[in-house]
C-alpha positions in Angstrom: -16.3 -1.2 16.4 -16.3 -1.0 12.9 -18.2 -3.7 10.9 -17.9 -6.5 8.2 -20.7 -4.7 6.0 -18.8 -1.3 7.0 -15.4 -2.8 5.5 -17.2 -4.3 2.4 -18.9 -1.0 1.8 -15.4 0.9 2.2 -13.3 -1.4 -0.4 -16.0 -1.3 -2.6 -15.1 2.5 -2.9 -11.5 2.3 -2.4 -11.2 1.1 -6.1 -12.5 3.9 -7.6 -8.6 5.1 -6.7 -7.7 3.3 -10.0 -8.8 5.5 -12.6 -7.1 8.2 -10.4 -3.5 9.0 -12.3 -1.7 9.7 -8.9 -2.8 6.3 -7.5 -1.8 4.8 -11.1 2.0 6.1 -10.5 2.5 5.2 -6.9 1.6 1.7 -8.4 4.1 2.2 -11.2 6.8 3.0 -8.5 6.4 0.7 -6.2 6.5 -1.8 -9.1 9.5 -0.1 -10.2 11.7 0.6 -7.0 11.0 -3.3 -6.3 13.0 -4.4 -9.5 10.8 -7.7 -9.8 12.5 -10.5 -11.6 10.3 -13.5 -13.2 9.5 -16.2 -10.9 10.9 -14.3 -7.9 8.2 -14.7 -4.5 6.9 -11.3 -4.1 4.7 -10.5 -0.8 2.3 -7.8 -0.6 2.2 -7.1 3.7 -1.1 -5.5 3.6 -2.6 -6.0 0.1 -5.8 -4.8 0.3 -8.3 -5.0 -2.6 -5.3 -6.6 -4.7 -4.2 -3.5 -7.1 -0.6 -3.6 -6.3 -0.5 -7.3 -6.4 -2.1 -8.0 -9.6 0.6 -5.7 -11.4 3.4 -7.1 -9.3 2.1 -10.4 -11.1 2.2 -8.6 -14.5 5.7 -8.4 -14.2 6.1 -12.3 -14.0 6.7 -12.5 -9.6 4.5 -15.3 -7.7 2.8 -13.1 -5.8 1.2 -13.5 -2.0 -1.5 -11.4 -0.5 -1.7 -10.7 2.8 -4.1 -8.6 5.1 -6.4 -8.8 8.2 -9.4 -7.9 6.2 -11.3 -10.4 4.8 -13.5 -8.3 3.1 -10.7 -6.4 0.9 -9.1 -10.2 0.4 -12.4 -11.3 -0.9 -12.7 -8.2 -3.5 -9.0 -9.3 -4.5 -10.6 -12.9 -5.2 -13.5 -11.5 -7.7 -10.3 -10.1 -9.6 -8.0 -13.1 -9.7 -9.6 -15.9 -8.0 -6.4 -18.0 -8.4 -4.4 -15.4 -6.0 -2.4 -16.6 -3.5 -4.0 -14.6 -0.3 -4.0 -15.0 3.5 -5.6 -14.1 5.9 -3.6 -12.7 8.9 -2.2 -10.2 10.8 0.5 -8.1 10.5 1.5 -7.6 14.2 1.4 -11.6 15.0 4.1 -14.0 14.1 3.4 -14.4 10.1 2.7 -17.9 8.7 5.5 -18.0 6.0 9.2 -19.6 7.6 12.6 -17.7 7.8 13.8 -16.6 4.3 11.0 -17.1 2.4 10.3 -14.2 -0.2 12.5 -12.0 -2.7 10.9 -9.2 -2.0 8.1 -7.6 0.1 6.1 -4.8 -0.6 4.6 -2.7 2.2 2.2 -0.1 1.0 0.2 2.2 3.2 -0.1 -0.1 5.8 2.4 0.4 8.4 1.0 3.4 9.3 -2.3 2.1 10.3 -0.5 -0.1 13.2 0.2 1.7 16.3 3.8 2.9 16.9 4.7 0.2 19.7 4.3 -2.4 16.9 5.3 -1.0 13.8 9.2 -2.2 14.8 8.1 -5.2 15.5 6.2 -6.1 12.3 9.1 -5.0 10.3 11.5 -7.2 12.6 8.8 -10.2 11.1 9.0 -8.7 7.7 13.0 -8.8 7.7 12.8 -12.8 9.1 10.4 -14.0 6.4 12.7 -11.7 3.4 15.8 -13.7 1.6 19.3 -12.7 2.4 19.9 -9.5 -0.3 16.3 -9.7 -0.8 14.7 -6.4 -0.9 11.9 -4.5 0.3 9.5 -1.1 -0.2 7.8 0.7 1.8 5.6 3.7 1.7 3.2 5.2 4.0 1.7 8.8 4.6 3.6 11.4 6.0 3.0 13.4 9.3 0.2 16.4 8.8 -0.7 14.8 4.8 -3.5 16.3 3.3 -5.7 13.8 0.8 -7.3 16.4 -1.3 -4.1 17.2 -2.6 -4.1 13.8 -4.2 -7.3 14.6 -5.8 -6.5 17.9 -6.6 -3.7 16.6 -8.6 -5.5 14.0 -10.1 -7.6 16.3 -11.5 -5.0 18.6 -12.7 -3.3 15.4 -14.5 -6.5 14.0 -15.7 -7.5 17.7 -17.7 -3.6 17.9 -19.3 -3.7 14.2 -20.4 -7.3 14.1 -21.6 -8.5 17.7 -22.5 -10.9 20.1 -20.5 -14.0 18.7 -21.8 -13.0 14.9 -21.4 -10.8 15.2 -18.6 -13.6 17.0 -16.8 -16.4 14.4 -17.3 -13.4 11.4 -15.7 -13.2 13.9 -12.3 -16.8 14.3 -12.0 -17.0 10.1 -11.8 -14.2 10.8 -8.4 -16.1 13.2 -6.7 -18.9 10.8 -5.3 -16.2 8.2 -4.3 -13.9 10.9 -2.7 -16.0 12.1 -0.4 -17.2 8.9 0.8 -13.6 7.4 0.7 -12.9 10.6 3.1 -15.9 10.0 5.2 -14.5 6.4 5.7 -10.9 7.3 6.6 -12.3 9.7 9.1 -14.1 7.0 11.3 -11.5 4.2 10.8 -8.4 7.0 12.3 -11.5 7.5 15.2 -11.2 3.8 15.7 -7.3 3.5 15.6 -3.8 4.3 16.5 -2.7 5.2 13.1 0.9 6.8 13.3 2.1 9.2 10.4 5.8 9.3 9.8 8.5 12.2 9.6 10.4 12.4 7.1 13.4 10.1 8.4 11.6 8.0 11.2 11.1 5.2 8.1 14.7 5.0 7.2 15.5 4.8 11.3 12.7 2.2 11.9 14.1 0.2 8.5 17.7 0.3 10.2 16.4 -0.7 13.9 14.7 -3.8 12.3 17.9 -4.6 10.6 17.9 -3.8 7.2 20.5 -2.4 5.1 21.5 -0.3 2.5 18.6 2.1 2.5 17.5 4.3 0.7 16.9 8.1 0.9 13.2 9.0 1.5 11.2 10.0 -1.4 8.4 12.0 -1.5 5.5 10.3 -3.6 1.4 10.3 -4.1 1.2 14.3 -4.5 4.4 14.4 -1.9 1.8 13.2 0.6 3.5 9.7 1.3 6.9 8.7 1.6 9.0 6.0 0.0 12.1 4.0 1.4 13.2 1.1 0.4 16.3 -1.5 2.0 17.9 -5.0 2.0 18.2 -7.8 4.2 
């Protein structure tokens, strides 16, 4: 079973994904394809460390954290220790009532539930979204391969910066890469993590009762996918 110091020691890491461009722009998107309006109530279903959350609240949303790691909530805490987090689990009834939030973000999460209850957190997800209110997910795709996130990182991170410059940033990833590797590798030994075909998100999204989906779109160096619907 996989520790509290094991999880602390993991997240700790898992930030290091900032400074990586690729990571920067699947933030941007997400941002993006969830249209945030001021004041609206934005939850992130799985927020981690807080990086998508704290530029959801850039844009002027209320936003709420949620995850089932403490350890990643308390990291989001150092950042903004006014954040609006909660401690909880995605695959049990969540403790917000019917209608609640204009949007809902969903970002590599799903896929670390098993199959049997990935409907049935998104079912939860559609009871606690607004009428018209909208939602984004993204999560890896079947057979994705990591390093070419990196490997595209570093190719970005040489044509924005220079060789010399650009060469020094990618050196400061390599440490945190393989460690962030190694730590992937024994949490997928632990779990029932469940990568997604090409259309199985949009089918999943409609079984749960959303609407007016959208066409999947490759993202994160075409290893993830992006859909996104309405309640």
């Amino acid at each position: 079973m996989l520790t509290s110091k094991f999880w602390a020691e993991y997240f700790q890491v898992y930030d290091f994904l900032n400074i990586l461009i690729p990571y920067q722009e699947l933030i941007a998107t997400v941002c993006e394809k969830l249209e945030i309006q001021k004041n609206e109530k934005v939850l992130e279903a799985g927020c981690g460390t807080g990086n998508l959350a704290l530029e959801i609240g850039k844009r002027g949303a209320e936003v709420f954290g949620l995850d089932s790691c403490q350890e990643a909530l308390n990291f989001y805490l150092e950042k903004d220790k006014n954040a609006k987090v909660t401690f909880s689990d995605l695959t049990k009834k969540l403790p917000f009532p019917d209608n609640y939030f204009d949007k809902i973000a969903c970002n590599n999460t799903l896929y670390t539930i098993s199959r049997e209850e990935q409907l049935k957190t998104l079912k939860e997800l559609f009871r606690i979204l607004k009428p018209g209110g909208k939602i984004v997910i993204v999560n890896p795709k079947h057979a994705w391969r990591p390093m070419k996130i990196y490997y595209e990182g570093a190719v970005k991170t040489i044509k924005k910066n220079g060789f010399v410059k650009g060469f020094i940033e990618i050196n400061k990833l390599v440490l945190p890469a393989i460690k962030i590797l190694n730590y992937n590798y024994r949490i997928k030994k632990e779990s029932n993590y469940y990568f997604f075909n090409k259309e199985e998100q949009r089918e999943i999204l409609e079984k749960a009762g959303f609407k007016k989906i959208s066409k999947t779109e490759p993202i994160y160096a075409r290893q993830c996918l992006l859909n996104y619907a309405e309640k």
